[in-house]
Residue, then its C-alpha position, 0 to 999 in steps of 0.5 A: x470521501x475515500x477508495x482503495x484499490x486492495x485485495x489479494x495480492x494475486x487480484x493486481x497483476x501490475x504488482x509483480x513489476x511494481x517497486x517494493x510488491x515485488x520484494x515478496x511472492x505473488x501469492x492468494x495469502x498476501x494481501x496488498x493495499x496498493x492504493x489508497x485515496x482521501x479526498x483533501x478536504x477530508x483528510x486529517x479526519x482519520x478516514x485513511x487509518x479507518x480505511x486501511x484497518x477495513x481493509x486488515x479485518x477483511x484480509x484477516x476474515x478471508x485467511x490472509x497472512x500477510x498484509x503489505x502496503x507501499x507507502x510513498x516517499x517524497x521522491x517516488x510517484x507523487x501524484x500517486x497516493x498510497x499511504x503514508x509510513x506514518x499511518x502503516x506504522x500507527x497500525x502496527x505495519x513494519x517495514x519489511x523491504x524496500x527498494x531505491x528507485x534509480x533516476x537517470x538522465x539519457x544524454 
């Protein structure tokens, strides 16, 4: 029904090239939700709020202190899901960053 690909910051290497992840530091003590997948047919079920809440108590029970995520734009890698602003606002998330992604044509 639902997965994603959290943990300590410091578990996923390809964050510190990422956009956004590489805003803070690579530390044990930030805990990253990198990815986050609903099935379609069971999303609007509350499953990603419920998922991502999980994730915040496990962070929080193994000495966290910071969570982030990197919620998608409709611009940015749209076949990658990873949460909504909506849903990391409605759980008490605040944007802390961001940066612009350049699109550029060789010619």
């Amino acid at each position: 029904m639902g997965w994603t690909g959290s943990g300590p910051k410091t578990d996923f290497p390809f964050l510190k090239t990422k956009l956004g992840s590489r805003l803070s530091s690579f530390s044990t003590e930030i805990w990253s939700v990198g990815c986050l997948a609903v099935k379609k047919e069971y999303r609007g079920k509350g499953l990603a709020d419920l998922i991502v809440k999980m994730v915040v108590e496990e962070a929080e029970r193994s000495g966290a202190m910071t969570i982030e995520a990197y919620p998608t734009r409709p611009f940015h890698e749209p076949r990658i899901f990873r949460g909504t602003y909506q849903l990391y606002s409605r759980l008490g998330f605040a944007e802390a960053g961001a940066e612009k992604m350049e699109i550029t044509k060789l010619l």
